[in-house]
C-alpha positions as CSV (number, residue, x, y, z in Angstrom):
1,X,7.9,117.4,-52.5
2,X,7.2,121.1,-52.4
3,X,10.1,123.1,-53.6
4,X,12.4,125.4,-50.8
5,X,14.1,128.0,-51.7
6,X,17.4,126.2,-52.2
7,X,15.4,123.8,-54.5
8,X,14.4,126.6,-56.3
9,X,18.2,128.0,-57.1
10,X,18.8,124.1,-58.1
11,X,15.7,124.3,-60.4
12,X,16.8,127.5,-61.8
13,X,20.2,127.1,-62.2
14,X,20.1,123.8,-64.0
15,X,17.2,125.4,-65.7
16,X,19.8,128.1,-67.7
17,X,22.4,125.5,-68.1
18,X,20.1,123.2,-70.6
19,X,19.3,126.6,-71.9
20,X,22.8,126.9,-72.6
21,X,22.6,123.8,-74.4
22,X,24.9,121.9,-71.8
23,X,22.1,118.5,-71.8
24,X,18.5,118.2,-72.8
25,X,17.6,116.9,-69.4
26,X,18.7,117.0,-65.2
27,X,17.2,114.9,-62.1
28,X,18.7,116.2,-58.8
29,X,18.5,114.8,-55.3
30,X,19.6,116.2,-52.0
31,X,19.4,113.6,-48.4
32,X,20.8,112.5,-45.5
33,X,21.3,109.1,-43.9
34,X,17.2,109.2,-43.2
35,X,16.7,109.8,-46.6
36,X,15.6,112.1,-49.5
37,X,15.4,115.8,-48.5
38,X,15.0,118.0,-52.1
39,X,14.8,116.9,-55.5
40,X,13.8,118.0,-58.8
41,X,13.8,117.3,-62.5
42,X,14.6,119.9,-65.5
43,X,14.0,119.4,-69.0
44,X,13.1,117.0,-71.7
45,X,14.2,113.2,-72.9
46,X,15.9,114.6,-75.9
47,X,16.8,117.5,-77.6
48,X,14.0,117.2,-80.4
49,X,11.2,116.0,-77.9
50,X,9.1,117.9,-75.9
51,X,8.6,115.4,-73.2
52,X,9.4,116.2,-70.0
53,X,11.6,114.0,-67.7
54,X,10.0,112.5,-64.8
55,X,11.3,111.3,-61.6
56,X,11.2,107.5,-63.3
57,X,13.3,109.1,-66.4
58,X,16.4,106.5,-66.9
59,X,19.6,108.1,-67.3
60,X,23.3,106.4,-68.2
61,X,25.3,106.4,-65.1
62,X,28.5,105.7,-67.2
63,X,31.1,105.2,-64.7
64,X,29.1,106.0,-61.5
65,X,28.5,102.6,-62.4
66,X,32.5,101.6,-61.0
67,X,31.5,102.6,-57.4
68,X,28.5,100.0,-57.5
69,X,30.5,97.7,-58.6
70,X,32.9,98.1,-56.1
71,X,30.7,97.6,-53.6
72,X,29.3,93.9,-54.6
73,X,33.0,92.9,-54.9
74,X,33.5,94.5,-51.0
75,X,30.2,92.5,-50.0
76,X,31.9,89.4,-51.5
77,X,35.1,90.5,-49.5
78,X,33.5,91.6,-46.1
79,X,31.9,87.7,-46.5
80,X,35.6,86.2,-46.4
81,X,35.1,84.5,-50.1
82,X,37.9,87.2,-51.6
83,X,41.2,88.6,-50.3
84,X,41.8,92.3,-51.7
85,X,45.5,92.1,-51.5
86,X,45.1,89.0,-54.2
87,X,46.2,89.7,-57.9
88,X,43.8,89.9,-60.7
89,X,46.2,86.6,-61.7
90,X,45.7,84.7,-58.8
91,X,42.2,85.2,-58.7
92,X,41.6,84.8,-62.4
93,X,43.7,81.7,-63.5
94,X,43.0,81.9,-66.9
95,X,44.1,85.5,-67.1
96,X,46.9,86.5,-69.8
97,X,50.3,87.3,-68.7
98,X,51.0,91.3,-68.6
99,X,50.8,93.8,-65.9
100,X,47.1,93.6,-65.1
101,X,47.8,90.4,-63.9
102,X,50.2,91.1,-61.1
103,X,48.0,94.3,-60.1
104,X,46.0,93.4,-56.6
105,X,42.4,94.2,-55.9
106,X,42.9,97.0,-53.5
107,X,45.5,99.0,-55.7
108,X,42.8,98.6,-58.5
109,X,39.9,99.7,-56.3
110,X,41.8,103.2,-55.2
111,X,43.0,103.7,-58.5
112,X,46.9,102.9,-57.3
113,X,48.0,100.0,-59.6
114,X,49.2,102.1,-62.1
115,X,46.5,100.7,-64.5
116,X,45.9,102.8,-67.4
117,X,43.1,105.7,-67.9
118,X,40.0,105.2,-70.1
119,X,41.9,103.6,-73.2
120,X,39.7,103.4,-76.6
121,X,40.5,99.6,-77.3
122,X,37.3,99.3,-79.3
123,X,38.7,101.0,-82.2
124,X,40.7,98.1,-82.9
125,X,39.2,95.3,-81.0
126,X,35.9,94.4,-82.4
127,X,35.4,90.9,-80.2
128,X,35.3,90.5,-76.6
129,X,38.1,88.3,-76.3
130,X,40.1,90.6,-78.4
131,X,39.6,93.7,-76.4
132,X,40.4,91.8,-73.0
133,X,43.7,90.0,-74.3
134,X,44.6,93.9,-75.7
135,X,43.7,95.0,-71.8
136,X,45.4,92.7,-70.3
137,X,48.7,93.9,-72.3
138,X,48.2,97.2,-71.3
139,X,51.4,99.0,-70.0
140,X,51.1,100.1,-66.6
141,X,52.9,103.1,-64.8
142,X,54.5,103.1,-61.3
143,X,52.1,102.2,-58.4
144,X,51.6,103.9,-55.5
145,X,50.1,107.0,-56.8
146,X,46.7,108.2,-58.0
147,X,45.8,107.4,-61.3
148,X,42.3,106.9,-62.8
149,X,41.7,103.9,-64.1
150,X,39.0,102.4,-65.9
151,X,40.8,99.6,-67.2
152,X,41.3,98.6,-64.0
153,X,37.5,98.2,-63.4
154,X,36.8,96.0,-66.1
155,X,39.0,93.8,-65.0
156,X,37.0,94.2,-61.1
157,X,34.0,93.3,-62.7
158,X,35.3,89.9,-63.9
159,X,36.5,89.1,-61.0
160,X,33.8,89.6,-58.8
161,X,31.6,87.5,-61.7
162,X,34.3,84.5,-61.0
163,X,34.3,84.9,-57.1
164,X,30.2,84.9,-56.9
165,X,29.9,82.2,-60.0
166,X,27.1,84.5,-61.6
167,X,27.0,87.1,-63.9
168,X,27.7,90.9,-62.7
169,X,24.5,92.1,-63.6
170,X,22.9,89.3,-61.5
171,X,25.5,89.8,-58.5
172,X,25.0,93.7,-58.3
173,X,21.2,93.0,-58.0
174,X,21.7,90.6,-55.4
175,X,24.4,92.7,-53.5
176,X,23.1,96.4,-53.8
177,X,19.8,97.0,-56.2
178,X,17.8,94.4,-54.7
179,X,18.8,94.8,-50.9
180,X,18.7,99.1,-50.9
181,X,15.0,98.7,-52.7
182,X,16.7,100.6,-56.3
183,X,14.2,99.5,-58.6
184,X,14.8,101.1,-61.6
185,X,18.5,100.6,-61.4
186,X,20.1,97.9,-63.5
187,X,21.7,97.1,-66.7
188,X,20.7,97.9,-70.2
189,X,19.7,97.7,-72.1
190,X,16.6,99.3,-70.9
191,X,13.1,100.6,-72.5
192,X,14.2,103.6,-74.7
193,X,10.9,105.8,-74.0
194,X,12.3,106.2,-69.9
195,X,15.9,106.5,-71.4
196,X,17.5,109.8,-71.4
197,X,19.3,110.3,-74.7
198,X,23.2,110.4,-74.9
199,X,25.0,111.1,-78.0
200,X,24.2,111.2,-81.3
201,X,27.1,108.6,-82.2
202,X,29.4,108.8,-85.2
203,X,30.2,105.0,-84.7
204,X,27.0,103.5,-84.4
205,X,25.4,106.0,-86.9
206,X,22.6,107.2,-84.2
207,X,21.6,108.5,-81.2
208,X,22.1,106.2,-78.6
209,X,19.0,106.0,-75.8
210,X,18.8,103.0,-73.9
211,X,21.8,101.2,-75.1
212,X,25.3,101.8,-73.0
213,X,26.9,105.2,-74.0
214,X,30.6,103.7,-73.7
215,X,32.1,101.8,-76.5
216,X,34.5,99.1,-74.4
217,X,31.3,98.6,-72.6
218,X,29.0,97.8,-76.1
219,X,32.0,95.3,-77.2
220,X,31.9,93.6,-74.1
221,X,28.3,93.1,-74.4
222,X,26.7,96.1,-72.6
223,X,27.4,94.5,-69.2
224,X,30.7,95.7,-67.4
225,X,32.7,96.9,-64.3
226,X,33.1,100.2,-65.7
227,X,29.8,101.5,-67.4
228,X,26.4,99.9,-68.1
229,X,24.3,100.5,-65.3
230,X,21.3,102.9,-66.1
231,X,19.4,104.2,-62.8
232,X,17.1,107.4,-61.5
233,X,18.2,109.9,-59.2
234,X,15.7,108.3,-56.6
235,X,17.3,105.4,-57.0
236,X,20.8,106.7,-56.2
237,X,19.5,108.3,-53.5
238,X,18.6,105.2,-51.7
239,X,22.2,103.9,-52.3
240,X,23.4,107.4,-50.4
241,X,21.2,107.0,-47.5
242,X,22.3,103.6,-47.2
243,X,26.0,103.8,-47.1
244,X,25.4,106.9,-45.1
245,X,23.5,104.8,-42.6
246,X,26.5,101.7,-42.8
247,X,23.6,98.6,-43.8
248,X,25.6,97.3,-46.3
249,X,28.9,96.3,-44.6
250,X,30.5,95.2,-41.2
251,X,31.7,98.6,-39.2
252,X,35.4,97.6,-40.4
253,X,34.6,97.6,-44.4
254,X,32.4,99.9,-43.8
255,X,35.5,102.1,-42.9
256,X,38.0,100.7,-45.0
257,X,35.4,101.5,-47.9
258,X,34.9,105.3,-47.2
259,X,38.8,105.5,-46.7
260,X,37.7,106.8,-43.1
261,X,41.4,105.5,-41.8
262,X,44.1,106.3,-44.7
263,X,42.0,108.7,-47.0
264,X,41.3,105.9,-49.6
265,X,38.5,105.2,-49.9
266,X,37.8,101.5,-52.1
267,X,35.7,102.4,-55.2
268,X,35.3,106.0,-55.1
269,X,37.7,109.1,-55.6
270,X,38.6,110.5,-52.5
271,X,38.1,114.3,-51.4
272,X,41.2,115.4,-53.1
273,X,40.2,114.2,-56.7
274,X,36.8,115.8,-56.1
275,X,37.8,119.3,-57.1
276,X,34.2,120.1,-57.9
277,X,33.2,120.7,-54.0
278,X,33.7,123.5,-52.4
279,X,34.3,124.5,-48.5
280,X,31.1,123.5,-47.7
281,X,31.9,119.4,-47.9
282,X,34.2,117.7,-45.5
283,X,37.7,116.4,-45.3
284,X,36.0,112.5,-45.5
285,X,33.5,113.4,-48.3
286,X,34.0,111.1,-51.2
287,X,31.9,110.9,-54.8
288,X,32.2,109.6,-58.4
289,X,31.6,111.0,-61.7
290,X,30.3,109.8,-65.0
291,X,31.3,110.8,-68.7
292,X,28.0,111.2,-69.6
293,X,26.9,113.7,-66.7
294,X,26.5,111.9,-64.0
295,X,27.5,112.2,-60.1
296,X,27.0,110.6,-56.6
297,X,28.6,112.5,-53.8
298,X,28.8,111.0,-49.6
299,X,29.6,113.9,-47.4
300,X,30.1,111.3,-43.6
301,X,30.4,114.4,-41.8
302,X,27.9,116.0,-42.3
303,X,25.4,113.2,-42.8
304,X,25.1,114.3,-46.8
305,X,24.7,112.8,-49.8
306,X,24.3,114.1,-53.6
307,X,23.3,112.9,-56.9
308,X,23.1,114.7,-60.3
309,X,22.1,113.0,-63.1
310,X,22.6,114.7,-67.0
311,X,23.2,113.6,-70.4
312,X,25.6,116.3,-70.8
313,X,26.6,114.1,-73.7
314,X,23.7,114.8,-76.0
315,X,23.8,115.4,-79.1
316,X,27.7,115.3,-78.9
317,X,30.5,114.8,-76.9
318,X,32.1,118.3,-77.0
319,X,33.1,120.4,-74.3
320,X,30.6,122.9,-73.4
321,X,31.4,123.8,-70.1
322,X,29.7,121.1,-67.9
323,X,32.4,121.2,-65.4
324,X,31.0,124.6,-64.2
325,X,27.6,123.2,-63.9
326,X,28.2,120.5,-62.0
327,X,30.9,122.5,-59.6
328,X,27.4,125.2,-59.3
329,X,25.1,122.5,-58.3
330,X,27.4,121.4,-55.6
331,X,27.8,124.7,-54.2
332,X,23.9,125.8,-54.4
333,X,22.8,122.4,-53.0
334,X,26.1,121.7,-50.2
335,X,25.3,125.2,-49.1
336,X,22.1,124.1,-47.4
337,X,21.1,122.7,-44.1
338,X,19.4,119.1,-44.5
């Protein structure tokens, strides 16, 4: 795809922001509901390689991953085989007592139960079971308002596995990679030489690249509600232009999933919680972030969608000033006509 001159501003700006050591490598893509428009790549696999990323390059969603998810439980709703006002305990029998239990599937998927934020129970909870009995105890605050959760997610992704009687790698195949044509996109882990690195990780004693970057997600066996998924910008893409078009559900989950009729919409973080999008997006625009660099962004209005993909987490986790960057490539790319 020959490069515009907005493309080029993309290219150049994410160009001085690995130079500023912010990630060792960027794929970008720009579309509407007919599909990709501008896209790019910047950069290298890895801080000490001199590879260059590709359009096939493999990068960690992190908790992009939460919004896919949401959608294969939404597919299982929109089919009638799950309620979202039932609780987590109605729907998972076997569930421990606590607050998690009595928190219902809508409140989880808007981030309104109350559930905690990301919560580091893998620093005490080597085991599966152990880390979902310590969730389940987790002390909630009052519901209602906006509070991100991805406690709450995990918890989403085992109940969608119950509903569907497979496991959530298999359902979010069957639900959203296979149907969109996102090829690349699935679980790890994957082959480490199209892997982006993440971090070089103090726990695991090396640079993780092709494994899940998030620890809850490695004790609970690399496949989860909140993390896990590895994907290309490409691939993403196709899941924009989708939704954008309204293929994957009936016209009224299809609303009640961009928030279209109270401004909440079910998986993603609504226009408020977006602070890195300027004027040029819309009241209805909607998006999700990952830890490790990652974002998808649906702009309804004005027939948009966005994806940056980083490992903004390699070599470490530190602060650096990614928040700018990705607030920049907004701007540059939003400002654009399709």
């Amino acid at each position: 795809m020959p490069v515009d001159l907005i493309g080029r501003d993309v290219q150049d700006l994410l160009g001085r922001a690995r130079g500023d050591g912010q990630f060792s490598g960027a794929a970008w893509a720009v579309g509407t509901s007919a599909g990709v428009q501008r896209s790019g790549e910047v950069g290298t696999f890895a801080r000490d390689e001199h590879r260059p990323i590709g359009p096939d390059a493999l990068f960690d969603l992190a908790s992009v991953t939460k919004p896919i998810v949401g959608l294969a439980l939404l597919r299982l709703v929109d089919r009638g085989a799950l309620d979202l006002d039932a609780t987590v305990g109605e729907v998972l029998e076997d569930w421990p007592e606590g607050p998690m239990a009595h928190a219902d599937l809508r409140s989880l998927l808007t981030h309104t139960s109350g559930a905690p934020g990301p919560t580091p129970l893998w620093r005490e909870h080597e085991g599966r079971a152990a880390l979902l009995q310590a969730l389940a105890e987790l002390e909630f605050t009052a519901s209602g308002s906006w509070r991100y959760s991805s406690m709450g997610f995990i918890v989403l992704g085992l109940v969608a596995e119950r509903v569907a009687g497979m496991s959530l790698d298999q359902l979010v195949a069957r639900e959203i990679t296979e149907p969109f044509g996102m090829t690349s996109t699935g679980y790890g882990p994957v082959p480490a030489d199209r892997a982006v690195a993440t971090e070089d990780c103090p726990w695991r004693g090396h640079v993780v690249r092709g494994e899940v970057h998030d620890e809850n997600a490695v004790v609970l066996g690399g496949i989860a509600g909140h993390a896990g998924l590895f994907g290309t910008a490409g691939d993403l893409g196709l899941l924009g232009a989708g939704l954008l078009r309204g293929d994957l559900f009936t016209p009224g989950m299809d609303r009640a999933m961009r928030g279209a009729d109270d401004g909440r919409p079910l998986g993603w973080w609504p226009r408020a919680q977006c602070t890195y999008l300027g004027d040029h997006f819309g009241p209805k625009a909607f998006g999700h972030t990952g830890f490790t660099g990652t974002s998808l962004v649906i702009d309804p209005d004005a027939d948009r969608w966005f994806v940056l993909l980083t490992n903004r987490v390699h070599p470490s986790r530190e602060p650096r000033g990614f928040d700018v960057v990705r607030t920049a490539f907004h701007e540059t790319a939003g400002g654009a006509a399709p």
